[in-house]
C-alpha positions in Angstrom: 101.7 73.0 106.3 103.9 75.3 104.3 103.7 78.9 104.2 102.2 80.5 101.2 104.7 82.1 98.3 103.4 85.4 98.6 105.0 88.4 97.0 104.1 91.1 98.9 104.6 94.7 97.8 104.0 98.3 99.5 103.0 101.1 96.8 103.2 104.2 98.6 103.9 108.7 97.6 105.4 110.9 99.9 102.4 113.0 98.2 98.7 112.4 97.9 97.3 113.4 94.0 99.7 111.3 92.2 97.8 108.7 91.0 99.0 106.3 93.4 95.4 104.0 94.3 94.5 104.4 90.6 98.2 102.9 89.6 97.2 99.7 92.8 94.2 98.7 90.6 96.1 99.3 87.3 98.4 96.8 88.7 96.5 94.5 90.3 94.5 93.6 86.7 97.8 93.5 84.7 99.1 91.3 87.0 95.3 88.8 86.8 95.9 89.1 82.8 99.3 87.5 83.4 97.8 84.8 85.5 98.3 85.8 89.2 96.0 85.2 91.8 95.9 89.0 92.9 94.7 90.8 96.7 94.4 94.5 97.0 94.9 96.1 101.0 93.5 99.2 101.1 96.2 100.2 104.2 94.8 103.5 103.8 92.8 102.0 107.5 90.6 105.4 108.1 90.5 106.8 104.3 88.8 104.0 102.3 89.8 104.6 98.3 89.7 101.0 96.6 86.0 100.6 97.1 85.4 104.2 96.1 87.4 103.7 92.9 85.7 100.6 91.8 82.5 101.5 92.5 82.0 98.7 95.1 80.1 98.7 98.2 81.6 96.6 101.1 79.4 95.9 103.5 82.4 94.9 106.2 85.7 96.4 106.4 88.5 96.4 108.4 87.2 98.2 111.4 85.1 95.1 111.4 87.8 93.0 111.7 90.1 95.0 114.1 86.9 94.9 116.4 86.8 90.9 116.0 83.3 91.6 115.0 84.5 89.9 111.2 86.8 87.9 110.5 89.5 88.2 107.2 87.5 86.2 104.5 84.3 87.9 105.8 85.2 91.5 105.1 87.0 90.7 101.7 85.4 91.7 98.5 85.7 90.9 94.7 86.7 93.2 92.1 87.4 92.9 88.6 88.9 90.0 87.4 88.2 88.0 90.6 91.0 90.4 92.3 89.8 90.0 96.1 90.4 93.5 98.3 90.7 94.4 101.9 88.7 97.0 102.2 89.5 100.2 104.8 86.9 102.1 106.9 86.0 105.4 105.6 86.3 108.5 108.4 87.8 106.4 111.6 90.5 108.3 113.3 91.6 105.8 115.6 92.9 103.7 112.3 95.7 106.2 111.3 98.2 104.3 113.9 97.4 101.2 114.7 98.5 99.5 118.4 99.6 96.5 119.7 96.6 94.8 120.1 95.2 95.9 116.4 98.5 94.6 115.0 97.8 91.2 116.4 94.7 91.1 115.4 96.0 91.3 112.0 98.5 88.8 112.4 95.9 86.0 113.6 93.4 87.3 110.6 96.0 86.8 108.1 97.5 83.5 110.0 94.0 82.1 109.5 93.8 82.9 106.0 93.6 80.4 103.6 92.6 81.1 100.5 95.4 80.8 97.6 96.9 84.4 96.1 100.2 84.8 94.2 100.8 88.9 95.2 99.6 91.0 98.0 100.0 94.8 96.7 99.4 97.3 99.7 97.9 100.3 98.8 99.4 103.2 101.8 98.4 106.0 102.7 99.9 109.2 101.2 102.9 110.9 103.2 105.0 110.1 106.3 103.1 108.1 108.8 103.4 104.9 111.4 101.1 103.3 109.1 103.1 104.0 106.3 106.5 102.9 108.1 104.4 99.8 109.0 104.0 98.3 105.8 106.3 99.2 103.7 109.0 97.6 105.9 107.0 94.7 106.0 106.8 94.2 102.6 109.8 92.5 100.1 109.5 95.4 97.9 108.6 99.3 98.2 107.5 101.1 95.3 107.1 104.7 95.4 105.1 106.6 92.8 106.1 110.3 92.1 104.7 112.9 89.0 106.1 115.4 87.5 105.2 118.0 90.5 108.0 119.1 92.0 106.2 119.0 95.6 105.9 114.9 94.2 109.3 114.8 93.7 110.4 116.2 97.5 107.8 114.2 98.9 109.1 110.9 97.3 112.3 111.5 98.6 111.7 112.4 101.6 109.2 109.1 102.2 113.0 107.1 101.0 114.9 109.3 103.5 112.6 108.5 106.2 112.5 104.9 105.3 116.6 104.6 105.2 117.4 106.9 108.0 114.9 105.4 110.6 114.4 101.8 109.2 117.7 100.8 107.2 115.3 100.3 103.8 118.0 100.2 100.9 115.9 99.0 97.9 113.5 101.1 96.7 111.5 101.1 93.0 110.0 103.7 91.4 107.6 104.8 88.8 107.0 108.0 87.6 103.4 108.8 86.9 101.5 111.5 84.4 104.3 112.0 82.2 104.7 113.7 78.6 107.2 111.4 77.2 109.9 108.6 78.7 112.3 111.3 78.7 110.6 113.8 81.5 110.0 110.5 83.4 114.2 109.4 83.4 114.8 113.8 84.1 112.8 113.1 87.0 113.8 109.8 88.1 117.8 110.9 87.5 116.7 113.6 90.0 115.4 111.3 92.5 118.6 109.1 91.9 121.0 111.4 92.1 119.7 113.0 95.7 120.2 109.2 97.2 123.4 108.5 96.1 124.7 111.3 97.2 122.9 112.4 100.7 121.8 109.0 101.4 124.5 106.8 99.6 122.1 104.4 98.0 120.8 103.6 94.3 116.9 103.3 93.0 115.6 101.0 90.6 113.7 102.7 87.9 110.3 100.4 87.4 109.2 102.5 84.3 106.6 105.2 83.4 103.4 106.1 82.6 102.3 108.5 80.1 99.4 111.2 81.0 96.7 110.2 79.2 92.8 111.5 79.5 91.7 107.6 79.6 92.7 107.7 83.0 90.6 110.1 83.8 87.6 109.2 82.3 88.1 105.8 84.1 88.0 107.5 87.3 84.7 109.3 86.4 83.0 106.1 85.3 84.6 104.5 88.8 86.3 101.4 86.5 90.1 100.9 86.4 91.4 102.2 83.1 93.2 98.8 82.2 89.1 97.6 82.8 87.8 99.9 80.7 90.5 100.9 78.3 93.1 98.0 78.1 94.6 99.5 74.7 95.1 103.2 75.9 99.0 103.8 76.0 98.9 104.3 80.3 96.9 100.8 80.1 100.2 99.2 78.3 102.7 100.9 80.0 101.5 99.4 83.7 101.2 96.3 81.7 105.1 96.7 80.8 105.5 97.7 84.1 103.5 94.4 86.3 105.7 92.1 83.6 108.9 93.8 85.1 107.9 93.2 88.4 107.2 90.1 88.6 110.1 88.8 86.8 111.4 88.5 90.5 109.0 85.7 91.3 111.8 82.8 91.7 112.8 85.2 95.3 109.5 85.4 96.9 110.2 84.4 100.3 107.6 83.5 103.2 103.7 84.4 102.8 100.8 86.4 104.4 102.0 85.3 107.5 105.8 86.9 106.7 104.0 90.1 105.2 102.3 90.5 109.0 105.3 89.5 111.5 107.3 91.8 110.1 105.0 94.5 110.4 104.9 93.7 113.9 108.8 93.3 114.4 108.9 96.5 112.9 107.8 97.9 115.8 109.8 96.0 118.5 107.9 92.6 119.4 110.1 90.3 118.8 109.2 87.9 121.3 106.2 87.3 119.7 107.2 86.1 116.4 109.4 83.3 115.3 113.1 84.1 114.0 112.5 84.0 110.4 114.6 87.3 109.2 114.0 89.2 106.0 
C-alpha cells in the first residue's frame, strides 16, 4: 500500500510569547477552509497548549501513548472544523527529550495510522531543545515565527543557526507576527535575512505577516481560534494569505506520516532501523 502524501511542517520560535500555538490553529482552519484534511501535534510533549487554547479536554494524550497504554487514533481529538490534534501531557518532565524507545514508539503509532490527512503542522516547543532539533529536521518545511521584540528576533536566529550549524538545515520560512504595518514586518525580516547571508551564507523565504490586532486577543480569552471566531479581522485574512502561499507547494510533498517519523529518528543516528528513503 502506498504511503500517504503528507505535507508535513515544523512551526517553531527561538522565543516563547510570540504567538507561535495561536498562529498553529490559525493555520490549521485556513488550511480546512481551503479544503485540507488538517492534524495538529502539539510536540510541546510535557507543556500541553493546543487543548488549552481550544478549550478542549482530552482525556488521553501522548504520555498515554508513549506508555503503550493508548494507541495513536485513541488519544487524538477533534477541534474545529473536524481538524484532529495530538494532544501533549501537561507537567511531565521526562517528555522534554524523548529516547530511543519513545521514538519508536512513535514510529509504530504513526506506521499504524490510517486515517486520511493532507498536512501535518507540528507545533514545537519554544527555544533550543532535542525536541525541537527532532522535528523540525524531520519535517519538509521549518517555519519560524518571530515579533517585533528584539529578544524574538535573536532568538529566531539563533533557532536557524542551531539548525544549520549542527543539522545542515538550509531552507527556512518565516513569518513575522504582531506587526504595525507590512513594512516593520520586511525591517524585521531584512534583519533576519541579512544576518544568514552573511554569517551563515544562506537565504530565508519571507511567508508573510501578520498585523497586531486586539481580535487575537480576545480569541485567546474566549479559548476559540481567532480565524473561528473572527474570520474577517485583518490577522484572520492575513494567515489566510499566508496557508494559500504555503501550500502552493503541494505538487512536492514527498513520503507521509511514516517519512515525517523516520526522519526524526535518523536524526538522531538509527539508521539501521529505517529504510533508505532520503529527504
Amino acid at each position: 500500500m502506498p504511503e500517504k502524501a503528507v505535507k508535513t511542517i515544523s512551526i517553531t520560535s527561538g522565543k516563547g510569547g510570540v504567538g507561535k500555538t495561536n498562529l498553529v490553529t490559525g493555520l490549521a482552519i485556513a488550511m480546512r477552509r481551503l479544503g485540507k484534511k488538517v492534524m495538529i501535534f502539539d510536540a510541546d510533549l510535557g507543556l500541553s497548549n493546543i487543548d488549552v487554547l481550544l478549550h478542549l479536554a482530552p482525556r488521553y494524550n501522548i504520555l498515554h501513548l508513549l506508555k503503550g497504554e493508548k494507541t495513536l487514533f485513541e488519544i487524538i481529538i477533534e477541534g474545529p472544523l473536524g481538524i484532529k490534534i495530538v494532544p501533549a501531557s501537561s507537567g511531565v518532565q521526562e517528555l522534554t527529550a524523548l529516547d530511543e524507545f519513545q521514538r519508536l514508539r512513535l514510529l509504530e503509532s504513526f506506521d499504524s495510522y490510517s486515517e486520511d490527512i493532507d498536512v501535518l503542522l507540528i507545533d514545537t516547543p519554544a527555544g533550543i531543545s532535542e525536541n525541537v532539533a527532532f522535528f523540525c529536521t524531520s519535517s519538509e518545511e521549518i517555519v519560524v515565527i518571530t515579533s517585533p521584540e528584539p529578544t524574538a528576533i535573536t532568538d529566531a536566529y539563533a533557532i536557524i543557526k542551531v539548525l544549520f550549524t549542527r543539522y545542515q538545515e538550509k531552507d527556512f520560512h518565516i513569518i513575522v507576527n504582531s506587526v504595525r504595518d507590512s513594512d516593520e514586518a520586511l525591517e524585521i525580516f531584512e534583519r533576519l535575512s541579512l544576518a544568514a547571508e552573511r554569517f551563515l551564507h544562506i537565504s530565508l523565504n519571507y511567508l508573510g505577516h501578520i498585523p497586531f490586532d486586539d481580535a487575537v486577543k480576545g480569541a485567546v480569552m474566549a479559548q476559540r481560534s481567532f480565524l473561528d471566531l473572527y474570520p474577517n479581522s485583518p490577522a484572520a485574512k492575513a494567515v489566510m494569505e499566508i496557508a494559500e502561499k504555503v501550500l502552493e507547494n503541494d505538487g512536492r510533498i514527498k513520503g507521509g506520516l511514516q517519512f515525517f517519523i523516520r526522519n526524526l529518528l535518523r536524526s538522531q543516528g538509527h539508521e539501521t532501523v529505517l529504510s533508505d528513503r532520503g529527504r
